[in-house]
N, C-alpha and C positions, 0 to 999 in steps of 0.2 A: 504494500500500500504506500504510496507516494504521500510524505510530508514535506511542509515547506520548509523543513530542512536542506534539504536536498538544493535549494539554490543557497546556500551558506559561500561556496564557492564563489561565484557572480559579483556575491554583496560584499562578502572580503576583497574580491579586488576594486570595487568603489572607493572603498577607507581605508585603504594603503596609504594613499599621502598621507591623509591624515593623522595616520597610524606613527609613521613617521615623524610629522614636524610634533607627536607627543612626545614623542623620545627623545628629541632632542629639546625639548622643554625639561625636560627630568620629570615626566608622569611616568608611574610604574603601573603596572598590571593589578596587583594589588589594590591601588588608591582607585583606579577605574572601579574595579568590582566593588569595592565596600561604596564608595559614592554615589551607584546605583543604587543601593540597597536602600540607603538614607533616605534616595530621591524618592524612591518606591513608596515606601512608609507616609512618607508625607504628601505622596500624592493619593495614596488608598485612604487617608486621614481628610483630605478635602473632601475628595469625593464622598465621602460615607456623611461628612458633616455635615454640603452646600449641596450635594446633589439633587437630594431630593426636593429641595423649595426652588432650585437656579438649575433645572434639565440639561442647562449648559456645560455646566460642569462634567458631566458624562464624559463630552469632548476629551478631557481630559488624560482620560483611559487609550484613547486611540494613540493620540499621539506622545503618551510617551511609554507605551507598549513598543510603537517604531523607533523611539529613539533608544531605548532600555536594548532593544535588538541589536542597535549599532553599537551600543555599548558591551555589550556580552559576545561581538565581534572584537574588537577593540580592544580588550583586556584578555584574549585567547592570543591576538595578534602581536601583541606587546611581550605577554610572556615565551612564545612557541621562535617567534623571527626575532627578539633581542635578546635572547637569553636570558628572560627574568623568570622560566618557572621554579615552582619551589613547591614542598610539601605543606605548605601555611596555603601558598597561593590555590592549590585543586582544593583544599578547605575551604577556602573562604568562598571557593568558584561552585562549588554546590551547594554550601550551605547559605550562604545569598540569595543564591535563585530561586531554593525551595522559599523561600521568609520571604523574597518579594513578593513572587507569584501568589501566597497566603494570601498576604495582606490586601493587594491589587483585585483577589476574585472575592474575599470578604467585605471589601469596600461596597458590594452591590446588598450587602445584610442590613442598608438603612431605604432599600428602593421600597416602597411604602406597598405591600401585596404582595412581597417574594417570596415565594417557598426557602427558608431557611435550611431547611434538609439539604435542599437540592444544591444550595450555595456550599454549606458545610461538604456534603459527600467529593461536589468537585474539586474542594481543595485537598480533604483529605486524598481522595486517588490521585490527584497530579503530583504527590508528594510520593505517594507508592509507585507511581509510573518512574518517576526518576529513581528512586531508590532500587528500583528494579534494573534501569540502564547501569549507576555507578556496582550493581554489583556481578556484572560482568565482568571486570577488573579482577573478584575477588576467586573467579573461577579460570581465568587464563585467558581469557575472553575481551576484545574490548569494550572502553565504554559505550553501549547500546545507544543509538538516537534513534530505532525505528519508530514511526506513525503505526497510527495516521492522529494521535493526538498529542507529539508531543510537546517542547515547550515552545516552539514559535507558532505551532497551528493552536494551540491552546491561547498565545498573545492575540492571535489573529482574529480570534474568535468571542473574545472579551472585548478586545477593540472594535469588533462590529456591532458588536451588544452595544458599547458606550455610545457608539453613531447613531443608532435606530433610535433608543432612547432621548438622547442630546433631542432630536428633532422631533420626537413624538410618535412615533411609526410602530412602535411596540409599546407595551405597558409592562408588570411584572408578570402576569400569567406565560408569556412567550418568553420572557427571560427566564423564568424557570425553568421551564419545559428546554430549553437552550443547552441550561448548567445541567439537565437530567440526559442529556444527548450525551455531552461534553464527558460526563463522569463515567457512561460508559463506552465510550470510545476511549477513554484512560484504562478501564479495565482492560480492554483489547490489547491496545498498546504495553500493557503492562506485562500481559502475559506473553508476547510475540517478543519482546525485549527479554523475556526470561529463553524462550524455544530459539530463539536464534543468538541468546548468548552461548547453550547448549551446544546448540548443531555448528557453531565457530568454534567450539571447543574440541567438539570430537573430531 
């Protein structure tokens, strides 16, 4: 199953330069990934606060879902092509992403009619869908990205939530019903990332 991972290639070489004149600023790999994370929290903290009275605020989600993506480009690129990885840095680089991601799909727990189940279960399985990729590592295996829901079609998919909403086009019954899609296509994902960390092993 094809995820939007799979153009990760394309989008790295966009922010290559970029990549570059950060290195030569002295931003490390490191300071990129925990500065997303910060930005994350405080952007799942508006939305959960303003969104629901200012619809606009949705907006929000979209766009720094894309930016959080060039980010998590950006500090892979920094540590793999300058020689900044480190055992802190794969730490900090999964366990970031799982506490953004939280934060950014519970930020929809204040949308006024939203099934909370549905909000809670997707977060809890996107945190097992990852946990299930990093522990390919622990069987000989590499780290797993397969789809079809993982962490950029999972952004992809909370960002188009935030657009529908921002302008009115959905309410919470469809957004629910979304995160109840969303949660089982992580289930899927979860277990294809366990079957083909297996079948790369054997």
């Amino acid at each position: 199953m094809v995820s939007i991972y799979a153009l990760k290639g394309k989008f790295q070489a966009l922010l290559r330069p970029a990549v570059g004149a950060l290195f030569r600023a002295g931003v490390t790999a490191n300071t990129v990934t925990v500065a997303a994370a910060v930005v994350s929290l405080a952007v799942a903290a508006a939305v959960y606060a303003w969104a629901p009275a200012q619809p606009l605020w949705y907006l929000a989600l979209p766009v720094w879902m894309l930016l959080r993506m060039a980010l998590n480009a950006v500090d892979g690129m920094l540590a793999r092509e300058f020689g900044q990885q480190s055992r802190l840095g794969a730490y900090l680089n999964e366990l970031c992403d799982v506490l953004a991601d939280a934060a950014l799909y519970l930020s929809l727990l204040s949308l006024p009619g939203v099934d909370p189940t549905a909000v809670w279960v997707l977060t809890w399985l996107a945190a097992v869908c990852e946990y299930a990729g990093v522990l390919g590592l622990m069987v000989g295996a590499s780290r797993r990205y397969d789809g079809p829901m993982g962490k950029s079609d999972r952004a992809f998919v909370i960002g188009l939530v935030g657009v529908l909403l921002a302008v009115g086009w959905i309410g919470a019954p469809v957004a629910s019903g979304v995160a109840w899609v969303a949660a089982a296509l992580c289930l899927l994902t979860a277990w294809r990332r366990v079957r083909n960390g297996l079948a790369e092993q054997a």
